[in-house]
C-alpha positions, 0 to 999 in steps of 0.5 A: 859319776852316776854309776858310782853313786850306783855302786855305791848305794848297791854296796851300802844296800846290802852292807846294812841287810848283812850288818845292819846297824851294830848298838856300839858302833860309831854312827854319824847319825848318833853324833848328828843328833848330839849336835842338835840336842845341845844346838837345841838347848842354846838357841830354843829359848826366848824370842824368834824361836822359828828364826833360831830352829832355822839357824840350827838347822843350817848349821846341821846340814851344813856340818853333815854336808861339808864333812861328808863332802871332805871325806869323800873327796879325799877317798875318791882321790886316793882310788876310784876303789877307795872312794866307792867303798867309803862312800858306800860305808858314809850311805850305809849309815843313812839306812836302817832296813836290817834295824828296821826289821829287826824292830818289827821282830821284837815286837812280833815274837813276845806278841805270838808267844803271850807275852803282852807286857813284852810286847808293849815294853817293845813297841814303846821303843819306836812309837811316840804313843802310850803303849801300857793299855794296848791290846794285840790289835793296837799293838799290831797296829803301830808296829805295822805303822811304823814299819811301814812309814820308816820304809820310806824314811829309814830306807829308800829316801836316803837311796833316792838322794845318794843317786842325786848327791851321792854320799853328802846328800845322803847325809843330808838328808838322814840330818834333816830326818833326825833334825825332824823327829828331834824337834819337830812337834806341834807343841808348845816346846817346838812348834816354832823351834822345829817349824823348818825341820818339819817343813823340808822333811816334808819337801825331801820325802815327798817324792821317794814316799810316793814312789815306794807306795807304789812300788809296795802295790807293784811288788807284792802279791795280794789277795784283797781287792782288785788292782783297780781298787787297790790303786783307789783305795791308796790315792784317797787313803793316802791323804788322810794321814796328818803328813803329807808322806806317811800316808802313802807307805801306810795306806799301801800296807793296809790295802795289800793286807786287808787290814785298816790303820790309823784310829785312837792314840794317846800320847802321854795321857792325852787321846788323839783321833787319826783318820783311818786308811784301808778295810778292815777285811780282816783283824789285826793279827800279829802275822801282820807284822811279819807281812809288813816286813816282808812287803818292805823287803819287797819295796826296798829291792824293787826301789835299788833296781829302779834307782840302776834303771833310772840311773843308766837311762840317765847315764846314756842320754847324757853321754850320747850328748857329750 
C-alpha cells in the first residue's frame, strides 16, 4: 500500500505545480470550509463553547475522513489504476505549492515596478495584518512570512500524511488547517470555540514543520553564515515564534537570506510585537521575495525525494519480514 500512496502523492506533486489550484474548480477545501462556517454559527454561542469547537470538529474530520475513505475504496476497486489516479486528484487538492508561488508573485511584480497601493491591496489577500501603511520592507516581509510558513502548511504536511494514510489522511489534515485558520484565534469569538482546532493543528505540523526547516538549510545554497551558525541560528530562532511550527520554515529563510523577521504588526488597529528571527545582514528587498520562492521550490522537491526514501526503506523492512 506504501507505494501507492507514493504514486499517488508523486502524481498529486506535480498535477498542483502544472495545474495548481484554478479559482472556478470545485475544491473539497471550499466545501470544508462552508461546513465549518455554518457549524460555526450553530454551535458557537452560549455556554461550553470549548466543548462545541470540540464537536464541530469532530464532525469535519469525520466527514472528510468517511467520504474520502469511500471514494478511494470504490476506485481502488475498480482498477489499481483507477485508484492511484483518484487518489492523486483527492491529495492534489490538499496542497497548493503552484497557489502559493503564484501569491508570492503577486505581490512581488507590483512591488518592483513602484506600485506601492498594489502591493499592499496584494499582500492583504494572505496575511491577517493591516497592510495600508506598510513600506517595501514590511511588505516584503509578510509576504516572505507567509511564504515561508505556508511551505509547510500548504505543502509538505499534506505530503507527509498522505505517505502515512494516503488520501483520508491527507483530507484530514487539510480539515483540521482550515478548521485552524477558520477558527482558531485568541479572541474573545474563538478562544474556546476554536481551542481543539488550534491544539491538533499543533500536534499534526509539528513533525513535517521541523523536517522542511531543515530540508530548507539542506538545499538551498547560501552565502550567510557558516553552517554551524545557520544550524544555531534556527534551533534558537525557531522558538521565538508564538507557534510552535511556524518558527522553523520562517527562522530557515531569514537565515539562508540574511534578512530578519518577525517585528511590529497591527491587526485591525491594534499593534502587536512578535519576536525577531535571523540578522539583519541585509535590507529587506523585494528579490526577497522571489528567493522565498525559490527556497520553497527547493524544499518541496527534496521533501517528495525523502518521502520515496522513506517510504522504500519502509516497504523493505516490511517485506523481508513477511
Amino acid at each position: 500500500m506504501i507505494l501507492t500512496h507514493l504514486y499517488a502523492i508523486t502524481l498529486a506533486f506535480f498535477l498542483d505545480v502544472l495545474i495548481g489550484d484554478p479559482p472556478k474548480w470545485p475544491h473539497p477545501v471550499k466545501w470544508i470550509g462552508t461546513l465549518i462556517s455554518r457549524l460555526d454559527q450553530k454551535l458557537n454561542t452560549g455556554h461550553y463553547k470549548k466543548q462545541k469547537g470540540m464537536v464541530m470538529l469532530v464532525i469535519v474530520l469525520l466527514l472528510a475522513f468517511g467520504l474520502t475513505v469511500a471514494i478511494t475504496y470504490l476506485a481502488y476497486q475498480l482498477h489499481m489504476i483507477a485508484g492511484i489516479i483518484v487518489e492523486a486528484i483527492l491529495i492534489f487538492t490538499t496542497i497548493a505549492q503552484k497557489s502559493l508561488r503564484q501569491a508570492g508573485m503577486d505581490v512581488f511584480r507590483p512591488l518592483v515596478e513602484g506600485d506601492m497601493s498594489e502591493a499592499r491591496l496584494k499582500l492583504s489577500y494572505i496575511v491577517g495584518r493591516d497592510t495600508d501603511q506598510l513600506d517595501e520592507g514590511e511588505i516584503v516581509r509578510g509576504t516572505v512570512e507567509t511564504v515561508a510558513e505556508n511551505t509547510s502548511d500548504g505543502i509538505t504536511a499534506p505530503l507527509f500524511w498522505a505517505l502515512i494514510g494516503g488520501a483520508p489522511l491527507a483530507m484530514v489534515y487539510r480539515a483540521i488547517n482550515t478548521c485552524d485558520s477558520m477558527v482558531g484565534y485568541r479572541n474573545d469569538k474563538y478562544g474556546e470555540f476554536g481551542w481543539a482546532s488550534a491544539k491538533l493543528d499543533d500536534v499534526v505540523n509539528w513533525i513535517p514543520s521541523r523536517l522542511t526547516g531543515f530540508l530548507m538549510l539542506l538545499g538551498y545554497p547560501s552565502r550567510y553564515h557558516q553552517w554551524k551558525k545557520r544550524w544555531l541560528i534556527l534551533w534558537t530562532d525557531a522558538e521565538r515564534h508564538p507557534s510552535p511550527n511556524s518558527g522553523w520554515t520562517e527562522a530557515a529563510v531569514a537565515t539562508l537570506l540574511g534578512i530578519q523577521l518577525g517585528g511590529r504588526n497591527v491587526y485591525k488597529g491594534v499593534v502587536s510585537y512578535r519576536e525577531k528571527m535571523g540578522q539583519p545582514l541585509v535590507p529587506l528587498k523585494a528579490i526577497h521575495i522571489r528567493k522565498t520562492i525559490s527556497i520553497m521550490h527547493f524544499a518541496s522537491v527534496l521533501f517528495l525525494i525523502l518521502l520515496w526514501l522513506g517510504g522504500l526503506i519502509y516497504y523493505g523492512i516490511t517485506n523481508s519480514w513477511s
